[in-house]
mmCIF file of the C-alpha atoms, coordinates in Angstrom:
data_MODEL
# 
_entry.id   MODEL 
# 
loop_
_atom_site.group_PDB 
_atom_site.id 
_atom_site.type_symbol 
_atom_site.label_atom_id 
_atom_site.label_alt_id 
_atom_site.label_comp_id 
_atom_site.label_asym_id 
_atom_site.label_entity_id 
_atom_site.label_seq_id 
_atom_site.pdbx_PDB_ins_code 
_atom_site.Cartn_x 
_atom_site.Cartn_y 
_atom_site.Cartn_z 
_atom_site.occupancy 
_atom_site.B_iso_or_equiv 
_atom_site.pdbx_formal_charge 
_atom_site.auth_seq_id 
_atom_site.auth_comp_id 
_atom_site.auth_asym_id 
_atom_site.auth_atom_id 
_atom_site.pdbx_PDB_model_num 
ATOM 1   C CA . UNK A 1 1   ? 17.073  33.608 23.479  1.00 0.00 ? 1   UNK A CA 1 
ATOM 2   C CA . UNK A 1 2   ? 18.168  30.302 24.749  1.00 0.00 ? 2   UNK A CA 1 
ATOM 3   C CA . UNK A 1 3   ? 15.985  27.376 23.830  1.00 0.00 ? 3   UNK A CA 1 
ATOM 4   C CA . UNK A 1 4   ? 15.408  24.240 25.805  1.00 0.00 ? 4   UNK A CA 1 
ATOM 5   C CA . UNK A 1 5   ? 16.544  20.586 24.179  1.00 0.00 ? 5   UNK A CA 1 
ATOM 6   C CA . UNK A 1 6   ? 14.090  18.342 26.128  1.00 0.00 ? 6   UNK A CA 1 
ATOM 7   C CA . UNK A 1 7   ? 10.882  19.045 24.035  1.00 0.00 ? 7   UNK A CA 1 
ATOM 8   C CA . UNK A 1 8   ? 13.376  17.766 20.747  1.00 0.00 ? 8   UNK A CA 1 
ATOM 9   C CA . UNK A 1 9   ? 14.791  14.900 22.754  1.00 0.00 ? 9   UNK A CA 1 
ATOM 10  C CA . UNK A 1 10  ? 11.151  14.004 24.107  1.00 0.00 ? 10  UNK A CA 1 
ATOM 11  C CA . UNK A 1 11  ? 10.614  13.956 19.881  1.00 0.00 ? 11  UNK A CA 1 
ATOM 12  C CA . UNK A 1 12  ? 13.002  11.537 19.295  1.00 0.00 ? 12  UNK A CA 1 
ATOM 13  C CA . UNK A 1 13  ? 11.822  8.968  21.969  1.00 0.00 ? 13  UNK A CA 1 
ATOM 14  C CA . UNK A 1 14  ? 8.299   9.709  20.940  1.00 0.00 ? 14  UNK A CA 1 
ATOM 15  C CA . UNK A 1 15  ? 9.385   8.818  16.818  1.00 0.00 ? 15  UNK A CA 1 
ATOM 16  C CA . UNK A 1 16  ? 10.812  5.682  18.357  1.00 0.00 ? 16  UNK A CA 1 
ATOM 17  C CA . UNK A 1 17  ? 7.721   4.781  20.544  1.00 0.00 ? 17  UNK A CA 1 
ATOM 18  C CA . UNK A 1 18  ? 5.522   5.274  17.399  1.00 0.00 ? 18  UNK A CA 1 
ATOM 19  C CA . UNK A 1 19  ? 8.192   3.130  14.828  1.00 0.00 ? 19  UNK A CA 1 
ATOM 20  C CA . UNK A 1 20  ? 7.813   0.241  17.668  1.00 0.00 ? 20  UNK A CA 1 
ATOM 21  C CA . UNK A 1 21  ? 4.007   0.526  17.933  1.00 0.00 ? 21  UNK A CA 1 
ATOM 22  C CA . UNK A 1 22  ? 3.647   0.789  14.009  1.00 0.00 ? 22  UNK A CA 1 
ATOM 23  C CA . UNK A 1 23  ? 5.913   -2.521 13.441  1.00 0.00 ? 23  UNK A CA 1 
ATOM 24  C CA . UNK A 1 24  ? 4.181   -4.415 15.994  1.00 0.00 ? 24  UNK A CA 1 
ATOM 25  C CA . UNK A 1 25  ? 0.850   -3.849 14.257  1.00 0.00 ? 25  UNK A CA 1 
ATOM 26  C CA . UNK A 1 26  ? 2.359   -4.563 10.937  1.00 0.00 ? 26  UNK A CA 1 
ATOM 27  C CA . UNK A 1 27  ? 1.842   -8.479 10.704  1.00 0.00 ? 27  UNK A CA 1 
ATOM 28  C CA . UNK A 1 28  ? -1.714  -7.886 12.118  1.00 0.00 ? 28  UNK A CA 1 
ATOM 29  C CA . UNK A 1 29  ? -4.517  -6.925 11.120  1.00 0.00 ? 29  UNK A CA 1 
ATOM 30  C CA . UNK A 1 30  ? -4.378  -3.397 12.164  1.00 0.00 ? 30  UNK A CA 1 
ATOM 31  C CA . UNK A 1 31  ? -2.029  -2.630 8.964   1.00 0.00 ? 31  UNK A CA 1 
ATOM 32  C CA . UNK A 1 32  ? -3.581  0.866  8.236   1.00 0.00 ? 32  UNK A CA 1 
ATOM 33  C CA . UNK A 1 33  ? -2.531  1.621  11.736  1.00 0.00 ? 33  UNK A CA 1 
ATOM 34  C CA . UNK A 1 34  ? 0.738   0.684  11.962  1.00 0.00 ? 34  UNK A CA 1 
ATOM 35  C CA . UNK A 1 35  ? 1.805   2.682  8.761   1.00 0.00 ? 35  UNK A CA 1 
ATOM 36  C CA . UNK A 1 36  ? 0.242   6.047  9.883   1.00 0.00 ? 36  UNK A CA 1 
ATOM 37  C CA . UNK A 1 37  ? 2.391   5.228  13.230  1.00 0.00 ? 37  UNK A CA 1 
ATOM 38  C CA . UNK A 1 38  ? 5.549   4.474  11.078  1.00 0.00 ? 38  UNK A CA 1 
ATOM 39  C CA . UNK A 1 39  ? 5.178   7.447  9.038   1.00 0.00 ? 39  UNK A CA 1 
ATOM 40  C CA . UNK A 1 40  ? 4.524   9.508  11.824  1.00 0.00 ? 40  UNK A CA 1 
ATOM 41  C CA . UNK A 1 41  ? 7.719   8.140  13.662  1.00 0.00 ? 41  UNK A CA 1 
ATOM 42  C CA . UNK A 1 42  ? 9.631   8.512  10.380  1.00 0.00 ? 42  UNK A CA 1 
ATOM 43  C CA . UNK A 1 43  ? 8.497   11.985 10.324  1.00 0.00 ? 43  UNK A CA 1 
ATOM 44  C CA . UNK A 1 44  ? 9.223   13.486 13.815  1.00 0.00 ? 44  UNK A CA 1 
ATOM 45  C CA . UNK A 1 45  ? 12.209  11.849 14.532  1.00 0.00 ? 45  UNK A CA 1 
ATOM 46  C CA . UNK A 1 46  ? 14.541  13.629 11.685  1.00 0.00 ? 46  UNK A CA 1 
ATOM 47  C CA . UNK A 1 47  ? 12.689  17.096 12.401  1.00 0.00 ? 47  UNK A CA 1 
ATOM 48  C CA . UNK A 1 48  ? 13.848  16.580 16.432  1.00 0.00 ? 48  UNK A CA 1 
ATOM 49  C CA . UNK A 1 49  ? 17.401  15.256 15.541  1.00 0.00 ? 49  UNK A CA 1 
ATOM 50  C CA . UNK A 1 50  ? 17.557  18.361 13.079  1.00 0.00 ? 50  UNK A CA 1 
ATOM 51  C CA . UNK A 1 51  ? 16.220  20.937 15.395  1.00 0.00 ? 51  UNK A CA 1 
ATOM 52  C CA . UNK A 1 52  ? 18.979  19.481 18.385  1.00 0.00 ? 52  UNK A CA 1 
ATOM 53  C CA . UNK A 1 53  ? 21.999  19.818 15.242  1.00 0.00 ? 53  UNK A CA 1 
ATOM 54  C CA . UNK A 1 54  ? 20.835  23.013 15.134  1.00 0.00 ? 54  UNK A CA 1 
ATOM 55  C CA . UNK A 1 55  ? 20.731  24.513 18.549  1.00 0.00 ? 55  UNK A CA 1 
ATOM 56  C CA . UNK A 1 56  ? 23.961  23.105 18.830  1.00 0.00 ? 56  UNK A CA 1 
ATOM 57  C CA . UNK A 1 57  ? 25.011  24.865 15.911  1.00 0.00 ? 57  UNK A CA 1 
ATOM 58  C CA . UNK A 1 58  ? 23.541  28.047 16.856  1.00 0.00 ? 58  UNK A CA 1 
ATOM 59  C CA . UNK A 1 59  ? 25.049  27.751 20.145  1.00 0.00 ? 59  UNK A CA 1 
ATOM 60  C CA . UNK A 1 60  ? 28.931  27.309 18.937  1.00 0.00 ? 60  UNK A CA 1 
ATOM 61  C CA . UNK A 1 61  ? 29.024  29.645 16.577  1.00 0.00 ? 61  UNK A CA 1 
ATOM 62  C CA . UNK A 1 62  ? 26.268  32.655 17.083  1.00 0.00 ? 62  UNK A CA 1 
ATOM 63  C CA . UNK A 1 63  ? 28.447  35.117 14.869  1.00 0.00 ? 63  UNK A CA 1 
ATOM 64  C CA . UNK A 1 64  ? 27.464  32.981 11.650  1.00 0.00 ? 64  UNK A CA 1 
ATOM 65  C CA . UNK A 1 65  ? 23.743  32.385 12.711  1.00 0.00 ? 65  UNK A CA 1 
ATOM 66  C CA . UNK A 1 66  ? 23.285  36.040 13.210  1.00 0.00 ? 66  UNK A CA 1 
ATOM 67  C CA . UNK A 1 67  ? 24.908  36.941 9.650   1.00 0.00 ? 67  UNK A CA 1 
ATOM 68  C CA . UNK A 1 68  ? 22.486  34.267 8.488   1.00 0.00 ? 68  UNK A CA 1 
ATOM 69  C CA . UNK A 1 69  ? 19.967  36.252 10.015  1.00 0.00 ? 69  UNK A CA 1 
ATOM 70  C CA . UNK A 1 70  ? 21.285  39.244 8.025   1.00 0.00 ? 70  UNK A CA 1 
ATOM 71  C CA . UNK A 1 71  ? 21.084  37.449 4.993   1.00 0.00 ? 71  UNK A CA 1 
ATOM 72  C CA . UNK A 1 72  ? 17.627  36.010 4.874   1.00 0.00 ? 72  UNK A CA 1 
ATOM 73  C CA . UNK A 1 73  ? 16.038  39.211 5.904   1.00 0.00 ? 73  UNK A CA 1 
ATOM 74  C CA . UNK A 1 74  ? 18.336  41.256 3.391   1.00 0.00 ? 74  UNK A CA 1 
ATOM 75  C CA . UNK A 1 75  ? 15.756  42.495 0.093   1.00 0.00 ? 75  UNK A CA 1 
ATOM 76  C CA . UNK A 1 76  ? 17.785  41.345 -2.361  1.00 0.00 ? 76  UNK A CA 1 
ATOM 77  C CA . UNK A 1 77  ? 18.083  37.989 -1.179  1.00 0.00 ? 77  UNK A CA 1 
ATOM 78  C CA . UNK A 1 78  ? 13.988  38.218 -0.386  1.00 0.00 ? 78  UNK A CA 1 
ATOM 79  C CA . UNK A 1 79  ? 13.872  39.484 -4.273  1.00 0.00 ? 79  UNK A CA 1 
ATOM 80  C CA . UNK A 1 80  ? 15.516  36.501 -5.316  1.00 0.00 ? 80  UNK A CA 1 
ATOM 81  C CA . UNK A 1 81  ? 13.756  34.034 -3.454  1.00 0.00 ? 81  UNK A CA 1 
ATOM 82  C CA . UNK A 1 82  ? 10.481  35.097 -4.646  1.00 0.00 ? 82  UNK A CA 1 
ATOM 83  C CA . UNK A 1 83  ? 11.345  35.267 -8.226  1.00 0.00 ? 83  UNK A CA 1 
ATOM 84  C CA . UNK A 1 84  ? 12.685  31.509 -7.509  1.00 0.00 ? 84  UNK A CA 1 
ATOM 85  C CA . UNK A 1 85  ? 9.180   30.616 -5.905  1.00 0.00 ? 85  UNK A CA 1 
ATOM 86  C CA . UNK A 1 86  ? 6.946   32.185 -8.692  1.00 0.00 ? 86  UNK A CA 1 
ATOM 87  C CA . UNK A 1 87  ? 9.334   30.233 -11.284 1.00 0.00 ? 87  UNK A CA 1 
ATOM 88  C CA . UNK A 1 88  ? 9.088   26.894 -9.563  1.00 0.00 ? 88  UNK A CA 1 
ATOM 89  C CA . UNK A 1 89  ? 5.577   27.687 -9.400  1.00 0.00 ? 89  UNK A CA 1 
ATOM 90  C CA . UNK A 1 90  ? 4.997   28.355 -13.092 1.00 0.00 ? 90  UNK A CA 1 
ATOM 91  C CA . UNK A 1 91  ? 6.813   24.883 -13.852 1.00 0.00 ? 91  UNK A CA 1 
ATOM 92  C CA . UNK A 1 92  ? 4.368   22.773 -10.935 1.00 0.00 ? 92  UNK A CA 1 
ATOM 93  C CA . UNK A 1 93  ? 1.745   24.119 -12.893 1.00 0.00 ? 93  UNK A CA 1 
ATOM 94  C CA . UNK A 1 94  ? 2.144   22.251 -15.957 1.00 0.00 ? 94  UNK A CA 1 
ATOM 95  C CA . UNK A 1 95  ? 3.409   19.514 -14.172 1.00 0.00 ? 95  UNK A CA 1 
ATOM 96  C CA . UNK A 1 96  ? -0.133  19.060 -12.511 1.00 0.00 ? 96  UNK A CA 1 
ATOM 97  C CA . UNK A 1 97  ? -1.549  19.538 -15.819 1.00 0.00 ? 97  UNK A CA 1 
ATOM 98  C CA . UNK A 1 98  ? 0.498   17.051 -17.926 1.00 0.00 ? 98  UNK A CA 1 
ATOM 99  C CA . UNK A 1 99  ? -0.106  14.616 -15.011 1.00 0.00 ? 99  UNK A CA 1 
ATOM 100 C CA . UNK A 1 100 ? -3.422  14.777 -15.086 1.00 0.00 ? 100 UNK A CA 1 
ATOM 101 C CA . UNK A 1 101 ? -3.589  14.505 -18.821 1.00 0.00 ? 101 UNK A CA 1 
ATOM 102 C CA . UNK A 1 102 ? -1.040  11.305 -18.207 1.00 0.00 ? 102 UNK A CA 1 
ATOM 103 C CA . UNK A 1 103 ? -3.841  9.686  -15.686 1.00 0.00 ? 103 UNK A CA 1 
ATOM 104 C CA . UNK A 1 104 ? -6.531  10.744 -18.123 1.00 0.00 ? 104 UNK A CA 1 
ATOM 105 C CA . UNK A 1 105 ? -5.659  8.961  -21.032 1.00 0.00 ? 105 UNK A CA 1 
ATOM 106 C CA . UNK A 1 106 ? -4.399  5.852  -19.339 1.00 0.00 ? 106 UNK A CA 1 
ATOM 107 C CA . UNK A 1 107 ? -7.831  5.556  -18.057 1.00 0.00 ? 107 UNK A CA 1 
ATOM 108 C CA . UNK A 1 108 ? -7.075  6.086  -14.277 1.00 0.00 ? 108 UNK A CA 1 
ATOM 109 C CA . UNK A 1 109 ? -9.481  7.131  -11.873 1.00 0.00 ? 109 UNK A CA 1 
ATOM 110 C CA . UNK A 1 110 ? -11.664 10.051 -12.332 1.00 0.00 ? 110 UNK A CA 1 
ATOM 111 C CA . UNK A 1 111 ? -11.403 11.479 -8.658  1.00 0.00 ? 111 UNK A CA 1 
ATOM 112 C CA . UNK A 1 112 ? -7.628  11.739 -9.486  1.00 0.00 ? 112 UNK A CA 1 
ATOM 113 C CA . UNK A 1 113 ? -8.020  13.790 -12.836 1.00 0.00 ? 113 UNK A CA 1 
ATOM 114 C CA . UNK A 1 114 ? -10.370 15.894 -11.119 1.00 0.00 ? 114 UNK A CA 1 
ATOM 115 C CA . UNK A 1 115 ? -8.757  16.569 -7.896  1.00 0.00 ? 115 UNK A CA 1 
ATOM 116 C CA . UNK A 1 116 ? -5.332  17.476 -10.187 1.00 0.00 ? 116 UNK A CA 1 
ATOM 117 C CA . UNK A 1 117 ? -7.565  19.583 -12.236 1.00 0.00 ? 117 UNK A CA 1 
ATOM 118 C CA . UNK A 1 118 ? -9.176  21.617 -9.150  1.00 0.00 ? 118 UNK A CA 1 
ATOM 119 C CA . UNK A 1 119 ? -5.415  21.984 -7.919  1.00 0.00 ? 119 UNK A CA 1 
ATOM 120 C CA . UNK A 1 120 ? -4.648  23.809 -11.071 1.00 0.00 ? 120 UNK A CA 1 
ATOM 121 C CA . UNK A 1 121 ? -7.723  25.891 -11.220 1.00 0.00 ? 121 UNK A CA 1 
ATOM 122 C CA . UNK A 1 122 ? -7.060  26.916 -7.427  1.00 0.00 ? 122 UNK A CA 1 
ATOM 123 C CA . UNK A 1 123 ? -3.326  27.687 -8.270  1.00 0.00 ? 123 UNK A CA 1 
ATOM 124 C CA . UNK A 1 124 ? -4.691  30.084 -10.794 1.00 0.00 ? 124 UNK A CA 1 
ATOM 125 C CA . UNK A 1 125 ? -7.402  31.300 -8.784  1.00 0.00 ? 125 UNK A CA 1 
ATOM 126 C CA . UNK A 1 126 ? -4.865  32.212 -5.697  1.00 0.00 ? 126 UNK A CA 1 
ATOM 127 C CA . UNK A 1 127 ? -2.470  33.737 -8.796  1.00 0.00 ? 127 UNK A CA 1 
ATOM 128 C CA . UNK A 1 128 ? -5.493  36.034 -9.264  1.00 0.00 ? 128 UNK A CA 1 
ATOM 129 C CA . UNK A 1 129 ? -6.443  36.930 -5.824  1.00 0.00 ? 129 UNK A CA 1 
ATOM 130 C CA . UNK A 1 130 ? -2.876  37.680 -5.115  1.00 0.00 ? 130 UNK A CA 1 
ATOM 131 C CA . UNK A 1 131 ? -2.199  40.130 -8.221  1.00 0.00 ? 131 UNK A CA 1 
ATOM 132 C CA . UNK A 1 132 ? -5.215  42.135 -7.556  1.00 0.00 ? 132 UNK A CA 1 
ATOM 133 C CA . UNK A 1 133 ? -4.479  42.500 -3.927  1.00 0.00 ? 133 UNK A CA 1 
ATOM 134 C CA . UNK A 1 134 ? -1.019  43.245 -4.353  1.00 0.00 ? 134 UNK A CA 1 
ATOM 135 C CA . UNK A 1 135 ? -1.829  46.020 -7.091  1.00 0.00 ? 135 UNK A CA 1 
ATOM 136 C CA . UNK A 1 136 ? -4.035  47.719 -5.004  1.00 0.00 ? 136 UNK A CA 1 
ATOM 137 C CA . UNK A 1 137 ? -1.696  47.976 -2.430  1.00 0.00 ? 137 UNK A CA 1 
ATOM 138 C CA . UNK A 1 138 ? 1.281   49.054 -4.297  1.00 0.00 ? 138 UNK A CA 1 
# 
C-alpha cells in the first residue's frame, strides 16, 4: 500500500508554525502558551521527519521491510519482547516506589507522593486484572 508524504510534510511546516508562535510569546506574558506551542512543535516535527525517512526507506528497499515484517510478527521474537516488557516493568515498579519514598522524606509535596503511590497501586492492580483474565483464557 503506497502512502502519501504530504500529511508528514504538512507536519513539519505545522512544528515550525507552532516553534515560531511559541517563541514569539516567550518574552510576553503569555509564557504558559508559548511553551505548550514549543513543545508541541518540538514534538511533531521529529515524528513527521521520521515517518518521511521511513517511507523512503520502505520504498527503496521493500525486501528488508517485509522480512522486518516477518520478524516482528514471528512468536519467538513476540516471546521475547514480552518477557523484556514484564522485566522492565518489574524494575519501574520500584523505581516509582523508591521515588516516592525519595520525595517523601525530603518533605516534597504530598500530591506528588500520592499520585506516585496510586501509580504503583494501579500497576499492581492492572498486574492482577491481567493474570486472572489471561488464566481463564488459557
Amino acid at each position: 500500500m503506497r502512502q502519501k508524504k504530504w500529511p508528514y510534510i504538512l507536519g513539519i511546516i505545522a512544528a515550525w508554525i507552532l516553534q515560531f508562535i511559541g517563541i514569539s510569546f516567550g518574552p510576553q506574558g503569555f509564557r504558559s502558551l508559548g511553551g505548550i506551542c514549543i513543545g508541541l512543535g518540538a514534538f511533531l516535527a521529529p515524528i513527521s521527519i521520521n515517518r518521511l525517512y521511513r517511507l523512503s526507506y520502505e520504498k527503496e528497499f521493500p525486501d528488508l521491510v517485509h522480512q522486518e515484517e516477518i520478524e516482528k510478527r514471528d512468536e519467538r521474537n513476540v516471546l521475547i519482547r514480552n518477557r523484556a516488557m514484564a522485566k522492565s516493568a518489574s524494575i519501574i515498579r520500584w523505581i516509582i516506589l523508591g521515588i516516592a519514598c525519595i520525595v517523601f522524606f525530603a518533605e516534597g509535596p504530598l500530591w506528588i507522593t500520592l499520585s506516585l503511590i496510586g501509580a504503583y497501586a494501579l500497576d499492581y492492580c492492572l498486574e492482577w486484572y491481567y493474570l486472572s483474565k489471561y488464566q481463564k483464557e488459557m
